[in-house]
PDB file with one MODEL, atoms N, CA, C and O in Angstrom:
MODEL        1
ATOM      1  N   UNK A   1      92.866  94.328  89.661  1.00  0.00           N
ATOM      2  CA  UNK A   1      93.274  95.613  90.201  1.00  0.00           C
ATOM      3  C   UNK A   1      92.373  95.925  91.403  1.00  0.00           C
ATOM      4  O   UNK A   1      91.173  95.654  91.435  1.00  0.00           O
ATOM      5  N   UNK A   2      93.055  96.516  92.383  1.00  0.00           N
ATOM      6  CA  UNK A   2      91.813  96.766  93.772  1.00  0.00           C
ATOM      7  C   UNK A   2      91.969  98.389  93.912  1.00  0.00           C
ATOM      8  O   UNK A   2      92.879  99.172  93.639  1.00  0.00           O
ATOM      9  N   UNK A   3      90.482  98.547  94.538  1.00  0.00           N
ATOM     10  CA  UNK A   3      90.407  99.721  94.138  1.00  0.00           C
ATOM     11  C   UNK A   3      90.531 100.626  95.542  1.00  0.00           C
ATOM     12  O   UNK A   3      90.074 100.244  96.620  1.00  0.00           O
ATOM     13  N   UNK A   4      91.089 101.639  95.376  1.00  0.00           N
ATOM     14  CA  UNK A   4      91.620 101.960  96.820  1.00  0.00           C
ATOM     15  C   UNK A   4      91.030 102.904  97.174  1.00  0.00           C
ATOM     16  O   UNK A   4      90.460 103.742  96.477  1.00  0.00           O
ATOM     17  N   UNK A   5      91.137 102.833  98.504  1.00  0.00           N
ATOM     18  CA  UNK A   5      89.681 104.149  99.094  1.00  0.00           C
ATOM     19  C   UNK A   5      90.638 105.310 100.109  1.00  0.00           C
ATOM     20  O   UNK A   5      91.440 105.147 101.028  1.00  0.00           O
ATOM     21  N   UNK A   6      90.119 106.441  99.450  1.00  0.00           N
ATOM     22  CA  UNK A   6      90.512 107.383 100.663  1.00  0.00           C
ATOM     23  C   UNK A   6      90.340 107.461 101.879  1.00  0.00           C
ATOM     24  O   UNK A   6      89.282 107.443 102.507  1.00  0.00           O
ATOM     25  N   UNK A   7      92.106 107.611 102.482  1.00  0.00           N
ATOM     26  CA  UNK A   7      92.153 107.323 103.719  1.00  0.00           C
ATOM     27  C   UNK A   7      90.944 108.559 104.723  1.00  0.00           C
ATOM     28  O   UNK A   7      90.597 108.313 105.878  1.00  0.00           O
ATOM     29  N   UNK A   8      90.509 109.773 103.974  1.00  0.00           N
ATOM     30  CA  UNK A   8      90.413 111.252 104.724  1.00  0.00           C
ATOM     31  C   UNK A   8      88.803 110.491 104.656  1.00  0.00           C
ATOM     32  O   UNK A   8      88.296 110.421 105.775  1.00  0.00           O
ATOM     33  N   UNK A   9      88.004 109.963 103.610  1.00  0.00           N
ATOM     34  CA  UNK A   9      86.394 110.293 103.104  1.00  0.00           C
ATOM     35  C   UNK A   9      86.352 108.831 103.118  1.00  0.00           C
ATOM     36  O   UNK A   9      85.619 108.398 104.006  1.00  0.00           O
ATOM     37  N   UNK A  10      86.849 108.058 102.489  1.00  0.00           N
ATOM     38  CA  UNK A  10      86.913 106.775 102.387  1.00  0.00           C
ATOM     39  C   UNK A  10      85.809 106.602 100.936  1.00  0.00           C
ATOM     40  O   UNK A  10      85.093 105.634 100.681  1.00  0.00           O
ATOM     41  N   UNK A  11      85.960 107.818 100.178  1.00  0.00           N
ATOM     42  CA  UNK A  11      85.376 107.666  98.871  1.00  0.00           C
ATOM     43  C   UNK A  11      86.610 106.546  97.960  1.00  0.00           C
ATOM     44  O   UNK A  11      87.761 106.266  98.294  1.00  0.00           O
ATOM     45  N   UNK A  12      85.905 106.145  96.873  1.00  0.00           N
ATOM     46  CA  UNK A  12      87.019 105.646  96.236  1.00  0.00           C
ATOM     47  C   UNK A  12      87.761 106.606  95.346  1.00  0.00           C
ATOM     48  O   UNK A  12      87.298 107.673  94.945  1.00  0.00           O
ATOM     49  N   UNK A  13      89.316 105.982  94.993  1.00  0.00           N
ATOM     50  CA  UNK A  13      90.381 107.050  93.990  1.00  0.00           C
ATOM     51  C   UNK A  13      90.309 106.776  93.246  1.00  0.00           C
ATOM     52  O   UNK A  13      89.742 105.690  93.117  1.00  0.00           O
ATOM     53  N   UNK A  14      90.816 107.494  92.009  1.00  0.00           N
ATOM     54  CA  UNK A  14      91.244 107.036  90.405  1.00  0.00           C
ATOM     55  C   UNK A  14      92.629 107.100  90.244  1.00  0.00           C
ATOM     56  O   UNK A  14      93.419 108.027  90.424  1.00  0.00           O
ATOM     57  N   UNK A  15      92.776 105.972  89.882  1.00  0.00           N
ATOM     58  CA  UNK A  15      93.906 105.222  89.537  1.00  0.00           C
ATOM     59  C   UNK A  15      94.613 106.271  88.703  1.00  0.00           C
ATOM     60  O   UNK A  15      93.752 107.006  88.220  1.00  0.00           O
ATOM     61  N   UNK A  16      95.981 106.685  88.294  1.00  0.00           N
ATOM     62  CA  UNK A  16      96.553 107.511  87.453  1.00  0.00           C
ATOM     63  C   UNK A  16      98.413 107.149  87.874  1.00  0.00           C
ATOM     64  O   UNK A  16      98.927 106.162  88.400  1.00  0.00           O
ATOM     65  N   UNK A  17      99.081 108.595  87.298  1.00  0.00           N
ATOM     66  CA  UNK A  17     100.475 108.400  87.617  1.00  0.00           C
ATOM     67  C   UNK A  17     100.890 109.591  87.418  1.00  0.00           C
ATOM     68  O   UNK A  17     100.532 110.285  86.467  1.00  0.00           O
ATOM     69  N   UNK A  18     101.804 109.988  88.433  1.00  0.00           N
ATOM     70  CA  UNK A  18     102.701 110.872  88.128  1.00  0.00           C
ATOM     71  C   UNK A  18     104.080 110.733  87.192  1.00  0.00           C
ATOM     72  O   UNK A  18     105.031 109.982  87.408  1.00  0.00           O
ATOM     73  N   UNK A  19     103.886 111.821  85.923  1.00  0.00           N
ATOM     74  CA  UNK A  19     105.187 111.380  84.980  1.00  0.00           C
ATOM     75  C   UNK A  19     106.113 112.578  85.285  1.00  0.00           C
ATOM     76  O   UNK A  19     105.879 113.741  85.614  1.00  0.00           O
ATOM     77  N   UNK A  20     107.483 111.736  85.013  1.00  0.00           N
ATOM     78  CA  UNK A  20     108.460 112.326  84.907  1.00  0.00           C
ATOM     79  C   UNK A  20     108.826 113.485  83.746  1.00  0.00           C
ATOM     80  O   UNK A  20     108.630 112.960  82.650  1.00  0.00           O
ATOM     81  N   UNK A  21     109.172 114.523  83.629  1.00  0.00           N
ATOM     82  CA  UNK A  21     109.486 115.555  82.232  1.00  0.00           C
ATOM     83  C   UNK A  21     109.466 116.580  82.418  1.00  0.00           C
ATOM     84  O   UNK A  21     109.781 117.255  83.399  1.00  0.00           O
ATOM     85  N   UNK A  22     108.984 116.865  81.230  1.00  0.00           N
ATOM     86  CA  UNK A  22     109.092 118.830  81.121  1.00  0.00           C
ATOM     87  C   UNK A  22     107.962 119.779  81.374  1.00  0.00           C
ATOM     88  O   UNK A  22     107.939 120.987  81.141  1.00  0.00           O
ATOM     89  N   UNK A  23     106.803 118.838  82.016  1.00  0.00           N
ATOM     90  CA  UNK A  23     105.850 119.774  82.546  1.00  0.00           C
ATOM     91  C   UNK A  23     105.917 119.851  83.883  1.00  0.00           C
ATOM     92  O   UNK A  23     106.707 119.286  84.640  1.00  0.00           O
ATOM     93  N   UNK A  24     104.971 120.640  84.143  1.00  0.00           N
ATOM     94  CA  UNK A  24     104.424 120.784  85.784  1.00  0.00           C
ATOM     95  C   UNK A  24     104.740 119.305  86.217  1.00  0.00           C
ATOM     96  O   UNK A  24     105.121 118.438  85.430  1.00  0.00           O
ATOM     97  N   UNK A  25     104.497 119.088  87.814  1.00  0.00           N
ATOM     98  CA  UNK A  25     104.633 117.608  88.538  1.00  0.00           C
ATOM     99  C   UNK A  25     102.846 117.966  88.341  1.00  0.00           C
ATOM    100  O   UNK A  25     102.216 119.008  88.523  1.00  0.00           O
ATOM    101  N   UNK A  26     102.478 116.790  87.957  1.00  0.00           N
ATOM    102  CA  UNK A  26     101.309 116.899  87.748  1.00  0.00           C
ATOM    103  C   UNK A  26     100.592 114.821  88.131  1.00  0.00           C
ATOM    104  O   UNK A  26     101.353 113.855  88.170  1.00  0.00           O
ATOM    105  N   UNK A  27      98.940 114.738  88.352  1.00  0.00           N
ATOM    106  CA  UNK A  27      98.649 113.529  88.254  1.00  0.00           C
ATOM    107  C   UNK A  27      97.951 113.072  87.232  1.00  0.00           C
ATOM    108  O   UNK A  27      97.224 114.048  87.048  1.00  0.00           O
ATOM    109  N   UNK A  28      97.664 112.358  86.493  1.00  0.00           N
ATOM    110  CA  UNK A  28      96.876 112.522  85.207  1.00  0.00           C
ATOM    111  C   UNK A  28      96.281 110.863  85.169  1.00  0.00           C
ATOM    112  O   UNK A  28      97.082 109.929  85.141  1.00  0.00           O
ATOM    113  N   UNK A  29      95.258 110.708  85.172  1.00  0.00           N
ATOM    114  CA  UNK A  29      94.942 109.408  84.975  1.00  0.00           C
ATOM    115  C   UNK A  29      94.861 108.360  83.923  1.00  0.00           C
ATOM    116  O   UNK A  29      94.790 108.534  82.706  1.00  0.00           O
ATOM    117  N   UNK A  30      94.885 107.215  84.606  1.00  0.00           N
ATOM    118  CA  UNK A  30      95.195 106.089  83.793  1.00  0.00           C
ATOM    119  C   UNK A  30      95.185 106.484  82.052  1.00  0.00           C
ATOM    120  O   UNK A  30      96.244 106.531  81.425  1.00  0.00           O
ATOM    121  N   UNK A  31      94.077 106.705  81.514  1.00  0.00           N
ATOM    122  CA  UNK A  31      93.840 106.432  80.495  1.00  0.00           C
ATOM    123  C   UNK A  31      94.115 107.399  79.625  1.00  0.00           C
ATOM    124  O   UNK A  31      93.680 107.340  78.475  1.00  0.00           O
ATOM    125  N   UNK A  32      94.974 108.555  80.119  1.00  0.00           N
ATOM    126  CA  UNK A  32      95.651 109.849  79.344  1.00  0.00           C
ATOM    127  C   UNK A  32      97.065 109.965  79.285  1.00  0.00           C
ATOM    128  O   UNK A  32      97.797 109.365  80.073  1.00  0.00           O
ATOM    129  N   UNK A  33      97.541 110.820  78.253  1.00  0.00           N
ATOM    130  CA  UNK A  33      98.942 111.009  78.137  1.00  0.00           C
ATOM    131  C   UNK A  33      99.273 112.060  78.566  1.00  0.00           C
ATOM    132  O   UNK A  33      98.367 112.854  78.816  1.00  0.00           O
ATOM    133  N   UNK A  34     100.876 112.528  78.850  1.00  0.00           N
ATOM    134  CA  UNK A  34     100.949 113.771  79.256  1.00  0.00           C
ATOM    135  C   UNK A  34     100.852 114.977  78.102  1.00  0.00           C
ATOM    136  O   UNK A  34     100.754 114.762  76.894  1.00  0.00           O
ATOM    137  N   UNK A  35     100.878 115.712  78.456  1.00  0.00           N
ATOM    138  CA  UNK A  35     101.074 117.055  77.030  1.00  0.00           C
ATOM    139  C   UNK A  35     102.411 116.850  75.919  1.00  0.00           C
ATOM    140  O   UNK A  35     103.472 116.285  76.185  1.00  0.00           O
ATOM    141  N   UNK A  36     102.101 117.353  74.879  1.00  0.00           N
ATOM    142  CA  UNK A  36     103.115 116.819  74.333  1.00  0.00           C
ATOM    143  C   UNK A  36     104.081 118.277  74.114  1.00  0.00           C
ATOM    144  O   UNK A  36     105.066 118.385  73.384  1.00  0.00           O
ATOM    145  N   UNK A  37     103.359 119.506  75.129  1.00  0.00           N
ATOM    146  CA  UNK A  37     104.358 120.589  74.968  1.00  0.00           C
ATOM    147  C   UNK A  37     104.653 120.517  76.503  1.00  0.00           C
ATOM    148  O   UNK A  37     104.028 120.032  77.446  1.00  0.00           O
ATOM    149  N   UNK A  38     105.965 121.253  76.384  1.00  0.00           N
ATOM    150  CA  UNK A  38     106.894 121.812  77.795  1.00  0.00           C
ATOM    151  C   UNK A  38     105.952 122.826  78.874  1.00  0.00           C
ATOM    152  O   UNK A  38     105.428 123.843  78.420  1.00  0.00           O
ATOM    153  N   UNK A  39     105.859 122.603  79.738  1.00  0.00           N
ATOM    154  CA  UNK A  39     105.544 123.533  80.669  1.00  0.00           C
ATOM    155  C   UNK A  39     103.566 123.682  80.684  1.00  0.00           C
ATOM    156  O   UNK A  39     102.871 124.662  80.952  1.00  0.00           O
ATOM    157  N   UNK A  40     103.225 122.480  80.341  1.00  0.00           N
ATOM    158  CA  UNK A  40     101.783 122.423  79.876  1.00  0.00           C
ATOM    159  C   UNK A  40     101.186 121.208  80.645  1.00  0.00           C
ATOM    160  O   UNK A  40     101.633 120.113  80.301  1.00  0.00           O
ATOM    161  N   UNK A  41     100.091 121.226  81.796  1.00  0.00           N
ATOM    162  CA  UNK A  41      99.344 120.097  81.807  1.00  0.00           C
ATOM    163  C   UNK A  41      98.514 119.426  81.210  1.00  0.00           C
ATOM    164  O   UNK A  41      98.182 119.769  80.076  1.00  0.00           O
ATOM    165  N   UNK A  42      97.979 118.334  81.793  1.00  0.00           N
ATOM    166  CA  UNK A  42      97.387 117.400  80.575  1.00  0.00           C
ATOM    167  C   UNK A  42      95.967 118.100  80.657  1.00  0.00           C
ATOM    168  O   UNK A  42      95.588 118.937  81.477  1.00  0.00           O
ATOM    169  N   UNK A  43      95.417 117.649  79.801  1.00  0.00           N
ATOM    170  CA  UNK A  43      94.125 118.125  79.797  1.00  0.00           C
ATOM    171  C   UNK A  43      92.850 117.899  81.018  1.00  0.00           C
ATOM    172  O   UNK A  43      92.085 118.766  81.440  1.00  0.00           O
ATOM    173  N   UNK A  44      92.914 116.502  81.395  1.00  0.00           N
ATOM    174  CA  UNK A  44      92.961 115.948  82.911  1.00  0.00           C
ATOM    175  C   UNK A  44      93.675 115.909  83.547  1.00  0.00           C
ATOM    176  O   UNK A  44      93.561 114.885  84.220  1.00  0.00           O
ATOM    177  N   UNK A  45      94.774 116.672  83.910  1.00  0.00           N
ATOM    178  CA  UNK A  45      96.220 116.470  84.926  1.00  0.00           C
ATOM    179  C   UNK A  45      95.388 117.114  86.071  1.00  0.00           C
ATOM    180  O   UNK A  45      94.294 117.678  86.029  1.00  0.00           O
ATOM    181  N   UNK A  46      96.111 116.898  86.959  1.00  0.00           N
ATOM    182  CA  UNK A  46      96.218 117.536  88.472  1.00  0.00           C
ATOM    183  C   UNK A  46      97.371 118.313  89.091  1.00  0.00           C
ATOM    184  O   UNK A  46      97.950 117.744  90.015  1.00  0.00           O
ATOM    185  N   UNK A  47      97.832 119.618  88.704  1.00  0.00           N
ATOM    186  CA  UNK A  47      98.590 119.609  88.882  1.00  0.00           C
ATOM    187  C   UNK A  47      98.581 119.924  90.580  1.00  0.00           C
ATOM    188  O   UNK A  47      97.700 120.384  91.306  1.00  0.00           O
ATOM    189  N   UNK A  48     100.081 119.423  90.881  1.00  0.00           N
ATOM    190  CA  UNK A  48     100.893 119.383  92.040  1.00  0.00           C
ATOM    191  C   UNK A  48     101.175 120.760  92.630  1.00  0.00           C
ATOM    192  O   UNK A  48     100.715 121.739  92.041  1.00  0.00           O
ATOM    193  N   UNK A  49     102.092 120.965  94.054  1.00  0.00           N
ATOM    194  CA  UNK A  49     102.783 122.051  94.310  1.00  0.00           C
ATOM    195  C   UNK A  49     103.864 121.066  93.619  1.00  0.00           C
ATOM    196  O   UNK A  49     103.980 119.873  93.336  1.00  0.00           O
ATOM    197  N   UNK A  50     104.817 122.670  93.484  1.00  0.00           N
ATOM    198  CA  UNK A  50     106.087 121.777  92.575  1.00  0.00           C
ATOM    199  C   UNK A  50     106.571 123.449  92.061  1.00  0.00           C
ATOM    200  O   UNK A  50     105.918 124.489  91.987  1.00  0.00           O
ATOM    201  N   UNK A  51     107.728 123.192  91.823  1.00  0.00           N
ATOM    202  CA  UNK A  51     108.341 123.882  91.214  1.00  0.00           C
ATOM    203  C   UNK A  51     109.436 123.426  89.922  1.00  0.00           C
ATOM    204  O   UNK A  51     110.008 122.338  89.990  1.00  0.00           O
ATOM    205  N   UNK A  52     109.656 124.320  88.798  1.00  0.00           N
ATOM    206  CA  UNK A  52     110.156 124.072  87.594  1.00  0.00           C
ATOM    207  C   UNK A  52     111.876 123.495  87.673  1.00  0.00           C
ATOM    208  O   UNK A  52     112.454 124.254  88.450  1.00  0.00           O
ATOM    209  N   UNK A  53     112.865 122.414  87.127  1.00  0.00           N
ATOM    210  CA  UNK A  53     114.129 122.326  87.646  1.00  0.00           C
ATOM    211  C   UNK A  53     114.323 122.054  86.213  1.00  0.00           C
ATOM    212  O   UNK A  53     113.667 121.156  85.685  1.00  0.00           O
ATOM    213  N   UNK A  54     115.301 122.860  85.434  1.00  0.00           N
ATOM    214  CA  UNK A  54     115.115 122.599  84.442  1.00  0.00           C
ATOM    215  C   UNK A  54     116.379 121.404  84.742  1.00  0.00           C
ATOM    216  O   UNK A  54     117.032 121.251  85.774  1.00  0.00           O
ATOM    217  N   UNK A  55     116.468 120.472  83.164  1.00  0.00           N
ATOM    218  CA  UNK A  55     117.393 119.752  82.779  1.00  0.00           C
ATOM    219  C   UNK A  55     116.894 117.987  83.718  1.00  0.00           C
ATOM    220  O   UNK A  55     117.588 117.051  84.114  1.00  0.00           O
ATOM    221  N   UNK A  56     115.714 118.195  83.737  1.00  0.00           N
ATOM    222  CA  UNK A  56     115.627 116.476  84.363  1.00  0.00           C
ATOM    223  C   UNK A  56     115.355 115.372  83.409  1.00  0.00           C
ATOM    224  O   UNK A  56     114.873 115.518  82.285  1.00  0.00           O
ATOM    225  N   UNK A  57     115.714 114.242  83.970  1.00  0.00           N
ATOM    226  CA  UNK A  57     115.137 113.257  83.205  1.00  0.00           C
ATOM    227  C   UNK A  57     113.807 112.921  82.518  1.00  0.00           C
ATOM    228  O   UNK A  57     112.808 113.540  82.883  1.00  0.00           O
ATOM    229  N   UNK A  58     113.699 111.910  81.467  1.00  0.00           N
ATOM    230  CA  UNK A  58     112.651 111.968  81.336  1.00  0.00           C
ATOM    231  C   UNK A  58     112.383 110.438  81.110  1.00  0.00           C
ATOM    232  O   UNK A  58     113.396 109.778  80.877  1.00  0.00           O
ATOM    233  N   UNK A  59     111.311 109.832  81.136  1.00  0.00           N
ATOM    234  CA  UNK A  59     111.060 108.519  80.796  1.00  0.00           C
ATOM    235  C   UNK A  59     110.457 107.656  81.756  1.00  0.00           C
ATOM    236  O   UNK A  59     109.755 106.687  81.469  1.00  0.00           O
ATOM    237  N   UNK A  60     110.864 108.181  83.342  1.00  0.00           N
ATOM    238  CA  UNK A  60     109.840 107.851  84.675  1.00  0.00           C
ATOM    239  C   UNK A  60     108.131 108.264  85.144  1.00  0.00           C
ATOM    240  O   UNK A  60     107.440 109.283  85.139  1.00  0.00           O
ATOM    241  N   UNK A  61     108.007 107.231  85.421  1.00  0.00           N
ATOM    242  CA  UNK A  61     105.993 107.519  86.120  1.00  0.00           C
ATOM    243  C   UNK A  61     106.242 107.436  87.630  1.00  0.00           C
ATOM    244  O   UNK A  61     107.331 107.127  88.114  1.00  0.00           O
ATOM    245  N   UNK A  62     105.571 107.620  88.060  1.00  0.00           N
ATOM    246  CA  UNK A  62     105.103 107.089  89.730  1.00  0.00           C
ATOM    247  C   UNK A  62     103.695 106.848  89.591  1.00  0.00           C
ATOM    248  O   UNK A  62     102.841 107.650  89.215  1.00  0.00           O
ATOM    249  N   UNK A  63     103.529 105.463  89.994  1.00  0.00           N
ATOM    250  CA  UNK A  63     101.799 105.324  90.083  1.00  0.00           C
ATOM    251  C   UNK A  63     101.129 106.028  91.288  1.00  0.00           C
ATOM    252  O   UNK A  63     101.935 106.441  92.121  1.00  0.00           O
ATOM    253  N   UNK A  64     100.044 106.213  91.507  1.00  0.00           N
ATOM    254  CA  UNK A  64      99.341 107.051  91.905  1.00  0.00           C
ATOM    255  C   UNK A  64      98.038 107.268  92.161  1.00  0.00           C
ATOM    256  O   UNK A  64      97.411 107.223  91.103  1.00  0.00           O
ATOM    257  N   UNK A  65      97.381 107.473  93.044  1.00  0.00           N
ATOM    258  CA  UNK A  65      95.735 107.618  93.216  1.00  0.00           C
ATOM    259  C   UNK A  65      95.492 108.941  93.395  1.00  0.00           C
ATOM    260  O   UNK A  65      96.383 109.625  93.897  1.00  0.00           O
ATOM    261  N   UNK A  66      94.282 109.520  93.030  1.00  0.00           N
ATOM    262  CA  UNK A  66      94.183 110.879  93.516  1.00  0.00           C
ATOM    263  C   UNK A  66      92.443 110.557  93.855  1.00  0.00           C
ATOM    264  O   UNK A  66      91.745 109.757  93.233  1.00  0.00           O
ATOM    265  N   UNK A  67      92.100 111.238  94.766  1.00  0.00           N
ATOM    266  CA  UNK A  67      90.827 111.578  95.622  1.00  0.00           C
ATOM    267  C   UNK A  67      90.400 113.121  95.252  1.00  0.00           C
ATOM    268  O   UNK A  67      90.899 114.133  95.744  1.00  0.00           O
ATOM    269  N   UNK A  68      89.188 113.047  94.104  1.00  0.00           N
ATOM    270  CA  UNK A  68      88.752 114.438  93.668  1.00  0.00           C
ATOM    271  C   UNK A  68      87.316 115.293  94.918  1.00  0.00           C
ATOM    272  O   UNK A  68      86.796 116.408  94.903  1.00  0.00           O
ATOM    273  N   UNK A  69      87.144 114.128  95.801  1.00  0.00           N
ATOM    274  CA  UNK A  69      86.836 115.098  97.154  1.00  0.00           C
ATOM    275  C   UNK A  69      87.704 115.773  98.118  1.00  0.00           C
ATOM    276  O   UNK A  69      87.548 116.889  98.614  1.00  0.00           O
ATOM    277  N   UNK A  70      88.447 115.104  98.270  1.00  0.00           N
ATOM    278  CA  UNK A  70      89.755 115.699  99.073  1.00  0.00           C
ATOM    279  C   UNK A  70      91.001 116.434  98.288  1.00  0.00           C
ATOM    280  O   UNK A  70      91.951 117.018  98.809  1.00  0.00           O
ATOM    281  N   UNK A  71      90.769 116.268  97.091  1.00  0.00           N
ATOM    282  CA  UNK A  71      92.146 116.977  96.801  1.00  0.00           C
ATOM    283  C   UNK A  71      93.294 116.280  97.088  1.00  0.00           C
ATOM    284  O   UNK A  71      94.297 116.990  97.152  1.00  0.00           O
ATOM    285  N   UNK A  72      93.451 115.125  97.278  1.00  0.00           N
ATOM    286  CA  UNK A  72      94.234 114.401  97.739  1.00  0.00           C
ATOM    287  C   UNK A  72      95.258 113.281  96.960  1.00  0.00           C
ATOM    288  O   UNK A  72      94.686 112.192  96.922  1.00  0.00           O
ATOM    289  N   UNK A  73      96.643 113.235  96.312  1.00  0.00           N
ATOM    290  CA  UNK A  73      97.403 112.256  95.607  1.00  0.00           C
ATOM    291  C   UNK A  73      97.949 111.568  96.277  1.00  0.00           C
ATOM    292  O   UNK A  73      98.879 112.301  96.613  1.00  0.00           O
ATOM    293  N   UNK A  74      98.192 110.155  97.043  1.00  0.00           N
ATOM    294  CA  UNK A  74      98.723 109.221  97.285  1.00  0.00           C
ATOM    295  C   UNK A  74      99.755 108.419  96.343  1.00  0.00           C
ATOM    296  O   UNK A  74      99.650 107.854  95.255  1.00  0.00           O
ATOM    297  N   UNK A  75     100.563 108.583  97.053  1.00  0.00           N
ATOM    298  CA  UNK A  75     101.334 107.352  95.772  1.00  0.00           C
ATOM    299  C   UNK A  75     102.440 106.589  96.983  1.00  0.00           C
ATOM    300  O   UNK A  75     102.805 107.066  98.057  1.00  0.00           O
ATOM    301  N   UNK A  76     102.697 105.621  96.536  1.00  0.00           N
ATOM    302  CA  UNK A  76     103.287 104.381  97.175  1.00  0.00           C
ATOM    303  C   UNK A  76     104.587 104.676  97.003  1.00  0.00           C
ATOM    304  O   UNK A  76     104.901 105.267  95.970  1.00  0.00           O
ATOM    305  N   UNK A  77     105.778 104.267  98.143  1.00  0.00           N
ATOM    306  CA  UNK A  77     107.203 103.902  97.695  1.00  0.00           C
ATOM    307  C   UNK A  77     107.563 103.164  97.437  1.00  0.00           C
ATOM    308  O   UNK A  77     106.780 102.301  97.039  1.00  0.00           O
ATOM    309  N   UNK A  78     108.969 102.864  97.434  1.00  0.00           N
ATOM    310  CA  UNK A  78     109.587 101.507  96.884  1.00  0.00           C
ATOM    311  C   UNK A  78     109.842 100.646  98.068  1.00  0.00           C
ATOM    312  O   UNK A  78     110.051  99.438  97.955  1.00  0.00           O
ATOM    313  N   UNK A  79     109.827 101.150  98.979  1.00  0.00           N
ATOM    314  CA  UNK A  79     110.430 100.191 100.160  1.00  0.00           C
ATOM    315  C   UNK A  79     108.837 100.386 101.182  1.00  0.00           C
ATOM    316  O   UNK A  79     108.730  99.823 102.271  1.00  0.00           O
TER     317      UNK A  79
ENDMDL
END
């Protein structure tokens, strides 16, 4: 795994993911789960700007880095 450095500080990120569901858009790292109630971040989450839509899917991540000097979530596309 390589470890990726912020583009703003060039500190290094922690690895995590954004999940798909019934909470906040939130980032939560690697080694945590999301909440297991509705409308609740994780205990380490990050949450996002974002707003609530009810009725979405559920079962998707987006991987993800976040930079806790900058405040900053990166995440990669598909193309």
């Amino acid at each position: 795994m390589s470890i990726m450095k912020c583009p703003y500080c060039q500190n290094e990120m922690q690895s995590g993911f954004i999940p798909n569901g019934g909470q906040p858009v939130q980032w939560i790292p690697n080694d945590e789960k999301p909440s297991i109630f509705n409308f609740t971040v994780a205990d380490h989450g990050i949450p996002l700007l974002n707003q609530f839509k009810p009725l979405k899917a559920n079962g998707y991540i987006a991987e993800a880095n976040y930079c806790p000097t900058c405040k900053v979530v990166i995440a990669p596309t598909k193309e």
